[in-house]
N, C-alpha and C positions, 0 to 999 in steps of 0.2 A: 787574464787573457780574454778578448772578447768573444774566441771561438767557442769556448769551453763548456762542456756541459756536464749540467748534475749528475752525480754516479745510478743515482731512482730513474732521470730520466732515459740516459744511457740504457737500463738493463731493459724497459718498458719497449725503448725502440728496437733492444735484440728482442725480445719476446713476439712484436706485433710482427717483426720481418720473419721469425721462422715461423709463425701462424700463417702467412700468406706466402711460405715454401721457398722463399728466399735465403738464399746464404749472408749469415753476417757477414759485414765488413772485413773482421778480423781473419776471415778462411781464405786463404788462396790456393790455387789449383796444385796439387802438385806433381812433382817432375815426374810426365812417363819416361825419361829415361831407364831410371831407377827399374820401373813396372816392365820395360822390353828387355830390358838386363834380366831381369828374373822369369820371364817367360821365355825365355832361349836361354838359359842358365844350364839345362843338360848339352845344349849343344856344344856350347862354349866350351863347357868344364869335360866334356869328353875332348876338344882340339886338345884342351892342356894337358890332359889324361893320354894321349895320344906322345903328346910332345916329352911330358918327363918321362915317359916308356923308352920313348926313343933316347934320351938323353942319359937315360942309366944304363940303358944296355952299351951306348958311343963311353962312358966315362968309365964303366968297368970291366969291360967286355965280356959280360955275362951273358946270354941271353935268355929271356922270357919266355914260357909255353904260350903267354897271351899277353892281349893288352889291357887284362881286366884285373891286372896286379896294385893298379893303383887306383882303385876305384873309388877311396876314398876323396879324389880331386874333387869328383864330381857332388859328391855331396857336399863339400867346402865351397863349392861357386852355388849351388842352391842355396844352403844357409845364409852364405855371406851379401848372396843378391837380394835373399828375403827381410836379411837385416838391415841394411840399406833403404830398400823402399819403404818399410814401415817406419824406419827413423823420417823419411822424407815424406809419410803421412801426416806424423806427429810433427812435426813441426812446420806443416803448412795449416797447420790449426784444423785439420779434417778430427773426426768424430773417431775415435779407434777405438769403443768399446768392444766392439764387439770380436774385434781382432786381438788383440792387445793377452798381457799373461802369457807371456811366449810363445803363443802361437805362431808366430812367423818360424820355430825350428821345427815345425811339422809342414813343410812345404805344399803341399798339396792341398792341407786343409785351411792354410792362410790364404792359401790366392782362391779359392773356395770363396770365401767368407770373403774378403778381400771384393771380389768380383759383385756377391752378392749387398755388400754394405754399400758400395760406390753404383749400383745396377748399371754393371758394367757387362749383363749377360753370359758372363759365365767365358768371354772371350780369351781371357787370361787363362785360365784355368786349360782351354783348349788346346792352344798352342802350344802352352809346357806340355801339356798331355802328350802331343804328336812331336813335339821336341823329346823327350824323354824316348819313347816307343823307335823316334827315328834315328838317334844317337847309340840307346842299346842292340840294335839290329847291325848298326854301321859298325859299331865293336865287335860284336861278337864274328861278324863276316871279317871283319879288320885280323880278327885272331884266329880263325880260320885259316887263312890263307897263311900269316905269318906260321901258324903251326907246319904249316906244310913248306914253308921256304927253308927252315931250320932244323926240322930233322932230315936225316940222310934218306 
């Protein structure tokens, strides 16, 4: 083929482009969806935390002292968001050493690192912060009040 080039001179031209701070060829950007999914991930995973409350108390007529019964939701949309976006690191060819070894089920400390490996500012890392902070306040007021519709 006429395009083709040697595997030496291939690795030479990755070499001289990341000395001169360029991204290889091979890297492509990858999806912030995945990274806005997992920085509102407490928000999210508290609505669904919210919704199967509601739905188990509609299915068996029990009711709940709160709405912090199923709180494991919310740790399942963290995870599952952190697993996601670091799959869709890893295969837009970004560098995930420094993330990588599970650290995406430590949420905090992947989009941490995450933030800092991409110098993304730490912006990531904030918004979950104040998503987190603003979803556990809105529970806990959320089961506050339900505490008080349901007892006599």
């Amino acid at each position: 083929m006429p395009d083709w080039v040697e595997f030496s001179n291939y690795q030479e031209a990755l070499a001289t482009a990341a000395l001169a701070g360029q991204q290889s060829p091979a890297v492509g950007s990858p999806s912030k969806w995945f990274f806005r999914a997992l920085a509102l991930a407490p928000a999210w995973g508290a609505l669904l935390q919210i919704f199967a409350t509601e739905a188990w108390v509609a299915l068996t007529h029990k009711h709940l002292n709160s709405y912090l019964h199923f709180w494991w939701i919310i740790v399942l949309a963290n995870l599952g968001a952190a697993a996601l976006d670091f799959l869709a690191l890893k295969k837009s060819g970004r560098d995930v050493t420094g993330v990588d070894r599970g650290r995406f089920l430590l949420v905090p400390v992947y989009i941490f690192l995450r933030d800092q490996r991409l110098q993304a500012r730490l912006l990531g890392f904030g918004v979950w912060a104040g998503s987190l902070l603003a979803s556990l306040y809105g529970l806990l007021c959320l089961s506050q009040l339900y505490a008080k519709i349901v007892t006599p």
